[in-house]
N, C-alpha and C positions, 0 to 999 in steps of 0.2 A: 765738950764735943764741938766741934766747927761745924757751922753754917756751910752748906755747900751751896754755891751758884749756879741752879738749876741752868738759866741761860747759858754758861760759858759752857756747863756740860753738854747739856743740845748744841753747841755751836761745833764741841769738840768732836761731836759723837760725828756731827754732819758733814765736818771736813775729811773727817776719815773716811767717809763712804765714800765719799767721792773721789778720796786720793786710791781706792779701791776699786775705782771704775763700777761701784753699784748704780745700777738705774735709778735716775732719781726719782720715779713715781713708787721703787720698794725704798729709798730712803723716804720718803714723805710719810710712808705709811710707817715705816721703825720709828718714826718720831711723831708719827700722830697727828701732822698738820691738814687739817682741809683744803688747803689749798698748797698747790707747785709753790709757787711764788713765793711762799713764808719759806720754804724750805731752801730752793735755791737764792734768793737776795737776803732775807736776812740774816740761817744759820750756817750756810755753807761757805767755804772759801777756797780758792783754788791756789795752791804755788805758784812762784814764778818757776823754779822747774819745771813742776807738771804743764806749766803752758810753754815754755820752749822746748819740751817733748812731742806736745799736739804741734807746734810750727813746722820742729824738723819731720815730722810724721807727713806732714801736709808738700812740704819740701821736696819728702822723698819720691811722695805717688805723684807730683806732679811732674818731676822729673822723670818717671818711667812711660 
């Protein structure tokens, strides 16, 4: 049986909520952290798509 790495799985579990647009204070509670800040710096991460979606989004309303 394989060793699973609990980290990478929290890390994978985090990036997905977030590439999900979940709130991150119901991801913090799916993962059980005390604090925002574990959740958003050290298990989540965000694409470089997903942030040149937020630019063009930001692009678009300020253009209207």
């Amino acid at each position: 049986m394989r060793k699973v790495n609990v980290h990478a799985t929290r890390k994978t579990c985090a990036s997905l909520l977030v590439a999900l647009d979940v709130h991150p204070r119901v991801a913090m509670q799916i993962l059980r952290h005390s604090q925002i800040s574990v959740t958003m710096n050290i298990y989540s991460e965000v694409s470089s798509e997903e942030t040149r979606k937020a630019l063009k989004k930001l692009g678009d309303r300020l253009d209207s």
